[in-house]
N, C-alpha and C positions, 0 to 999 in steps of 0.2 A: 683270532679273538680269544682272550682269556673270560673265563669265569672272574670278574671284580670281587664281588659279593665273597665269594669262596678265598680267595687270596687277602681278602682284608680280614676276615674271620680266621685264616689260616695264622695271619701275623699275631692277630690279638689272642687267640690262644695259643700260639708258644709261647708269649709273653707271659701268659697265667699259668703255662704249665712250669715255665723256671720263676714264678712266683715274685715275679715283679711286674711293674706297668710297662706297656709300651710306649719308646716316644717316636713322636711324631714331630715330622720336623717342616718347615714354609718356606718355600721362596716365589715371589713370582716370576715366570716366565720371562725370558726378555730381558733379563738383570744378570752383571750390568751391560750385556749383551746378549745375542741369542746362546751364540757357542761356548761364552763362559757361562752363559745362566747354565745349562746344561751339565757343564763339568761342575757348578758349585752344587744343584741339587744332588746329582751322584756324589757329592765331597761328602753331604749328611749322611747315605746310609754309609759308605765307609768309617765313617765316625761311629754311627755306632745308633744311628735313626732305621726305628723295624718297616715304619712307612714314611709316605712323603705327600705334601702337598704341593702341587704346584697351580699357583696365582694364576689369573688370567687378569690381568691389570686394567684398572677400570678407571676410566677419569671421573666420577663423580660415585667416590665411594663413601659407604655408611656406616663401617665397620671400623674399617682400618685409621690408624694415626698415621701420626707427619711421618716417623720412620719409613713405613711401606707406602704409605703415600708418593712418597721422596721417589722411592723404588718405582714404585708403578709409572713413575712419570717420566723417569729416565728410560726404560722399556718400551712406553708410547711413543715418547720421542725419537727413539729408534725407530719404528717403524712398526715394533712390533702388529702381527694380526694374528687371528685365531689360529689358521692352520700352523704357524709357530709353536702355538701352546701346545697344536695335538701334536708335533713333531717332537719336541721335548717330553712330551708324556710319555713318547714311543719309544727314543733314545735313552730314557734314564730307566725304563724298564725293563729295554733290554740290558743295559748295561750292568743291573745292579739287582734284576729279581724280586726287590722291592714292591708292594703294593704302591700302587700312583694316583693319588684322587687329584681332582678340579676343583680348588676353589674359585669360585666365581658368583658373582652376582647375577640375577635371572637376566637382564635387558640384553647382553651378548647374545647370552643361549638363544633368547625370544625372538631377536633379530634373525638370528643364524639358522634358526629350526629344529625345536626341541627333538623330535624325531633322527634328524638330520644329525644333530649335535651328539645326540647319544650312540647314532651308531657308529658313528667317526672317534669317540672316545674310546666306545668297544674296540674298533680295529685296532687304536692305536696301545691297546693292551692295560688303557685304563680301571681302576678299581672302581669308580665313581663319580659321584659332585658334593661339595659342600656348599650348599643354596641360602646365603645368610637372610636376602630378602625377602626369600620366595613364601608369601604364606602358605602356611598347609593345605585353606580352603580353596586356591588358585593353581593346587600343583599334580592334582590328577594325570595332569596330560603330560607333565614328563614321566611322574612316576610311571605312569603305564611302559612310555618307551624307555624308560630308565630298567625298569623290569624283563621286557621283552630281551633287553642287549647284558643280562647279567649285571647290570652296575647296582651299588649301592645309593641311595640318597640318603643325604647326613643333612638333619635338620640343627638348627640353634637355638639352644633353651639358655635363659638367664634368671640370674636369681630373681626377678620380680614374677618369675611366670608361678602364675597359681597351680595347685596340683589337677584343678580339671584340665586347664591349658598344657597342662605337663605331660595328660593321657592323652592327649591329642595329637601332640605333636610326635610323640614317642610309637603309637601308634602307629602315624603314618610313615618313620622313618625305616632307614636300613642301615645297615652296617655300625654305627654306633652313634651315640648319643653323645652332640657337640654339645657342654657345657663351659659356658661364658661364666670365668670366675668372678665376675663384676659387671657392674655398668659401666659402660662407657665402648670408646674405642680400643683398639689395639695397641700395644705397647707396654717397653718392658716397664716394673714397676719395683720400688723395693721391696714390698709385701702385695702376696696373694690376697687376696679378696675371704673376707672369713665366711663368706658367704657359701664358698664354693662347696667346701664340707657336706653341708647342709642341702645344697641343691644337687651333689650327687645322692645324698638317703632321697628325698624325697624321690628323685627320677628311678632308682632302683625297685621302688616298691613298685613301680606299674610297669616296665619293660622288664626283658631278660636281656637289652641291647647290652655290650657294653657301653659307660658312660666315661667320655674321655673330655680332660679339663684343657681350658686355653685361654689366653688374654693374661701377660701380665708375666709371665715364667721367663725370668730371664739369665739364671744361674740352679749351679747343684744344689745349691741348698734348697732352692723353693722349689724345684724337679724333686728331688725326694717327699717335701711338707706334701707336692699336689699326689705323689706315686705311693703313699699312704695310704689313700681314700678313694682314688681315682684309680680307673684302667688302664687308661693311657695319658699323658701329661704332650699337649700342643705347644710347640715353643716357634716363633715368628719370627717375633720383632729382633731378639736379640742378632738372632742369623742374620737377619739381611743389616745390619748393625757392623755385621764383624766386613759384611763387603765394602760398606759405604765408609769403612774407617781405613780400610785397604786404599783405597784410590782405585790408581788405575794400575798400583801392584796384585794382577790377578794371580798371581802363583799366592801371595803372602794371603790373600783375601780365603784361597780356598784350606789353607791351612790353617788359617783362622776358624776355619768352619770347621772342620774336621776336629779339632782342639774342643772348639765348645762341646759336641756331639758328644765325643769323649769323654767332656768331663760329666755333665750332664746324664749320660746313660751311668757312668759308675757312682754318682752320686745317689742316681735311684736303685740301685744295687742294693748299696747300705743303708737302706729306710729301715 
């Protein structure tokens, strides 16, 4: 079991120390298989992604658009189950040294046993969770075993959250500060949310988290506008984008990814 907490802070400051933002890259589990979801998450950090998220695909999600939807649905249909996801947590970790959070929506974890969950992320060398539903006021009881096992909780603020809802949430977070460049769901867009500028001043004046942008980054150019003003720049949709337009050419798919990582990390170079 690693320290999450330590290794997700580890990444986000090397990041600040060569004076650019970290990206952060998404795939769910399970896509478009187990064994290639696997190689395509490891495909991001060789590209050039300092952490990684990996999905835990949900049939009745609140966040995510049709892209990852798309996604998540071809992974359930496989068969995909949990211990999959912690297996992939544990293989792209070891494989690549990268930080490895859990996004996921609470009803899994809830089902599965927040205790239970966190300490099987722990083993599996996990950094954390990103809990898009989970209210603050309802989440004591992971954070506590979220705590106990080193992992980080990543909460989600959006620009309608007011600044006392802003100290709350920040508050009870760990590891950094998910901010929603927009409303809406997920997916890529051709302009960032002008919003997002604005809600990371506002979340910096009450944490010391870092505050890392997502929803809508789907090239270099808007990775550098969000790697401006942000810590770290979340990119999703696009990646799982580059799989669904592969087919079922998985070599081309993961080159694909590799490619965008690429371009995207050097693009935040030149902000």
């Amino acid at each position: 079991m690693t320290d999450g907490i330590a290794s997700l802070a580890g990444a986000l400051a090397q990041a600040r120390a060569q004076d650019r933002a970290a990206l952060i890259g998404y795939l769910p589990a399970g896509f478009p298989d187990l064994e290639s979801g696997i190689d395509a998450i490891a495909a991001l950090v060789e590209g050039g992604c300092d952490i990684v998220e990996v999905g835990l695909p949900h049939s009745d999600p609140v966040l995510d658009g049709p892209v990852i939807q798309a996604a998540d649905d071809i992974a359930l249909r496989g068969g995909l189950r949990i211990v999959d996801v912690l297996r992939t947590v544990r293989e792209v970790r070891d494989r690549t040294g990268a930080p490895v959070l859990c996004m996921t929506y609470w009803n899994p974890v809830d089902r599965y046993g927040a205790e239970r969950f966190a300490a099987d992320l722990a083993a599996a060398g996990g950094a954390g969770c990103i809990l898009p539903d989970l209210p603050v006021e309802e989440s004591l009881a992971w954070r506590t075993a979220a705590k106990a096992h080193g992992l980080a909780t990543v909460f989600v603020v959006a620009p309608s959250s007011q600044n006392e809802r802003l100290a709350t949430i920040t508050a009870a977070g760990s590891g950094f500060v998910y901010a929603a460049s927009l409303m809406g769901v997920t997916g890529a867009r051709a302009k960032v949310g002008a919003q997002a500028a604005d809600l990371v001043r506002r979340a910096r004046l009450l944490t010391d988290l870092p505050v890392c942008v997502g929803l809508g980054v789907s090239d270099a150019e808007q990775a550098a506008e969000v790697a401006a003003f942000a810590d770290g720049v979340i990119v999703g949709s696009a990646f799982v984008q580059c799989l669904l337009d592969a087919g079922t050419d998985t070599a081309a798919g993961l080159k694909a990814l590799r490619e965008l990582a690429g371009e995207l990390a050097t693009g935040m170079r030149r902000r």
